[in-house]
FIKEVEX-285708 format. One record per residue (C-alpha): chain; x, y negated, z; residue number from 1. Coordinates in steps of 0.02 Angstrom, whole numbers, plus 50000, padded with zeros to 5 digits. Each point is the difference from the previous one (the first is absolute). Example, Ala and Ser with C-alpha at 12.3 -4.5 7.8 and 13.67 -1.06 7.14 Angstrom:
BEGIN
<node c="A" east="50615" north="50225" up="50390" k="1"/>
<node c="A" east="50069" north="49828" up="49967" k="2"/>
//
This chain:
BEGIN
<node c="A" east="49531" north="49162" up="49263" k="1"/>
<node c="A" east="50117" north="49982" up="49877" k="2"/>
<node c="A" east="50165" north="49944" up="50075" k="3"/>
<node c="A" east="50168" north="49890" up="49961" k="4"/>
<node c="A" east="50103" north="49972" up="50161" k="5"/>
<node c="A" east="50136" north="49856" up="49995" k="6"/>
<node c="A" east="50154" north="49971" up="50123" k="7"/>
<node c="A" east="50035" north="49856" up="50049" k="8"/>
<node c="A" east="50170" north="49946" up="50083" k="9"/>
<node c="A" east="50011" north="49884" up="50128" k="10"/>
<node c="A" east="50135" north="49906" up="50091" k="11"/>
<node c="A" east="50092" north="50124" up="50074" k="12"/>
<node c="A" east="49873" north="50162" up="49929" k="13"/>
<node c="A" east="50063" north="50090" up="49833" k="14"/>
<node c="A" east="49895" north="50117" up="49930" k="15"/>
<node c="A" east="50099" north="50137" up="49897" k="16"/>
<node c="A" east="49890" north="50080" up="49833" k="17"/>
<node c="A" east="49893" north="49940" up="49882" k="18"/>
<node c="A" east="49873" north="49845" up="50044" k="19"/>
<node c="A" east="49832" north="50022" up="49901" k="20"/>
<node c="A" east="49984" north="50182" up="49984" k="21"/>
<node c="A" east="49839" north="50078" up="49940" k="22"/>
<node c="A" east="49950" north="50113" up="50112" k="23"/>
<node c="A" east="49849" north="50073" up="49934" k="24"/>
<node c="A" east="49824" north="50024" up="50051" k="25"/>
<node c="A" east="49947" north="50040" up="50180" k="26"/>
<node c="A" east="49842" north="50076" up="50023" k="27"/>
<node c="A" east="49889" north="49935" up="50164" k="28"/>
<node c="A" east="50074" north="50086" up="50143" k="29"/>
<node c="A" east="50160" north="50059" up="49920" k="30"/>
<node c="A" east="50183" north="49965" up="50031" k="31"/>
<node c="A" east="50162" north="49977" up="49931" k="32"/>
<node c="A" east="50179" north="50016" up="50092" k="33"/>
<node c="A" east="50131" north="49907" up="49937" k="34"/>
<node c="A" east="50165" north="49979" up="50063" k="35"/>
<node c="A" east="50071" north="49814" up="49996" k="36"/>
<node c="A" east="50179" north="49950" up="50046" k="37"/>
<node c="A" east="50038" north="49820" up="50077" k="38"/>
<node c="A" east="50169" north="49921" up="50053" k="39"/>
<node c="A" east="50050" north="49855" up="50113" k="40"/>
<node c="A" east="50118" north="49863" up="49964" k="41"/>
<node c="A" east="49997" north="49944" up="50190" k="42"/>
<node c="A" east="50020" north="50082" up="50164" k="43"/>
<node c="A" east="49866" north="49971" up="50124" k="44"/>
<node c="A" east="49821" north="50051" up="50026" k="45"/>
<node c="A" east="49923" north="49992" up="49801" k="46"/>
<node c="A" east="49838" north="49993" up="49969" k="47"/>
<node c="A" east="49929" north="50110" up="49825" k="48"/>
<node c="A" east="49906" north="49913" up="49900" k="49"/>
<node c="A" east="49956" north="49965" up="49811" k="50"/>
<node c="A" east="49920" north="50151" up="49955" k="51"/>
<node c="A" east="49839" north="49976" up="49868" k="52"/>
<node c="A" east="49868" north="50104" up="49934" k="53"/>
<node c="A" east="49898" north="49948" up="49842" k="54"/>
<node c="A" east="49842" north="50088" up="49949" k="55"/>
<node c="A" east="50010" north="49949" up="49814" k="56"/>
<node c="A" east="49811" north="50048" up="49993" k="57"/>
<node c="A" east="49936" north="49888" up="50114" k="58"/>
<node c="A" east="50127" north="49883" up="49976" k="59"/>
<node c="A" east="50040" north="49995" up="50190" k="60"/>
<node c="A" east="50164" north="49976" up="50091" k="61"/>
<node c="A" east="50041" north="50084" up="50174" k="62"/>
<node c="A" east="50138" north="49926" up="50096" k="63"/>
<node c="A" east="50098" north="50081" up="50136" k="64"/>
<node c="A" east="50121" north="49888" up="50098" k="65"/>
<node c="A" east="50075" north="50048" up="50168" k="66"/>
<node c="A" east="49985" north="50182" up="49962" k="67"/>
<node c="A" east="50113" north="50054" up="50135" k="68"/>
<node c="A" east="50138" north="49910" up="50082" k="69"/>
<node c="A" east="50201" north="50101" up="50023" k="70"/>
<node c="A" east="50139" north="49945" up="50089" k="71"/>
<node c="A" east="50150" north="49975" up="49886" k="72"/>
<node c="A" east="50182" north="50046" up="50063" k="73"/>
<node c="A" east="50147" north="50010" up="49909" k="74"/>
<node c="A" east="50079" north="50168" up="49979" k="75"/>
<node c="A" east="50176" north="49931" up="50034" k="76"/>
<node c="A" east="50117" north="49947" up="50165" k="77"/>
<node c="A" east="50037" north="49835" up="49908" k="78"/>
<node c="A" east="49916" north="49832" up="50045" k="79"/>
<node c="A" east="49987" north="49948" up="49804" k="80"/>
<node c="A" east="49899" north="50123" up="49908" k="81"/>
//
């Protein structure tokens, strides 16, 4: 596999780095770690979503939605964040 992964923001779902990074081949069975950073513009259970995988050589798209799901609170005593 030859691989491109895109992030993809949704309503309230930022992703933080650079959408359509190569990453390179992966050999069958192989893996690759990456760390990816997200951030919520509303409190409240979130669900993470919008991440894509394209294998440029055969041309096929894998997409993850509802990856996980985090309960957003805001850090402050305030009621307007």
């Amino acid at each position: 596999m030859d691989l491109v992964m895109e992030m993809c923001n949704t309503r309230s779902i930022h992703w933080c780095g650079i959408s359509g990074r190569q990453l390179g081949k992966l050999s069958p069975a192989a893996s690759l770690s990456l760390p990816l950073t997200v951030f919520s513009s509303e409190q409240g259970l979130q669900s993470i979503s919008g991440l894509r995988l394209t294998d440029t050589f055969l041309k096929r798209t894998y997409e993850y939605d509802d990856i996980a799901q985090v309960c957003v609170v805001c850090p402050f005593m305030s009621n307007e964040c």
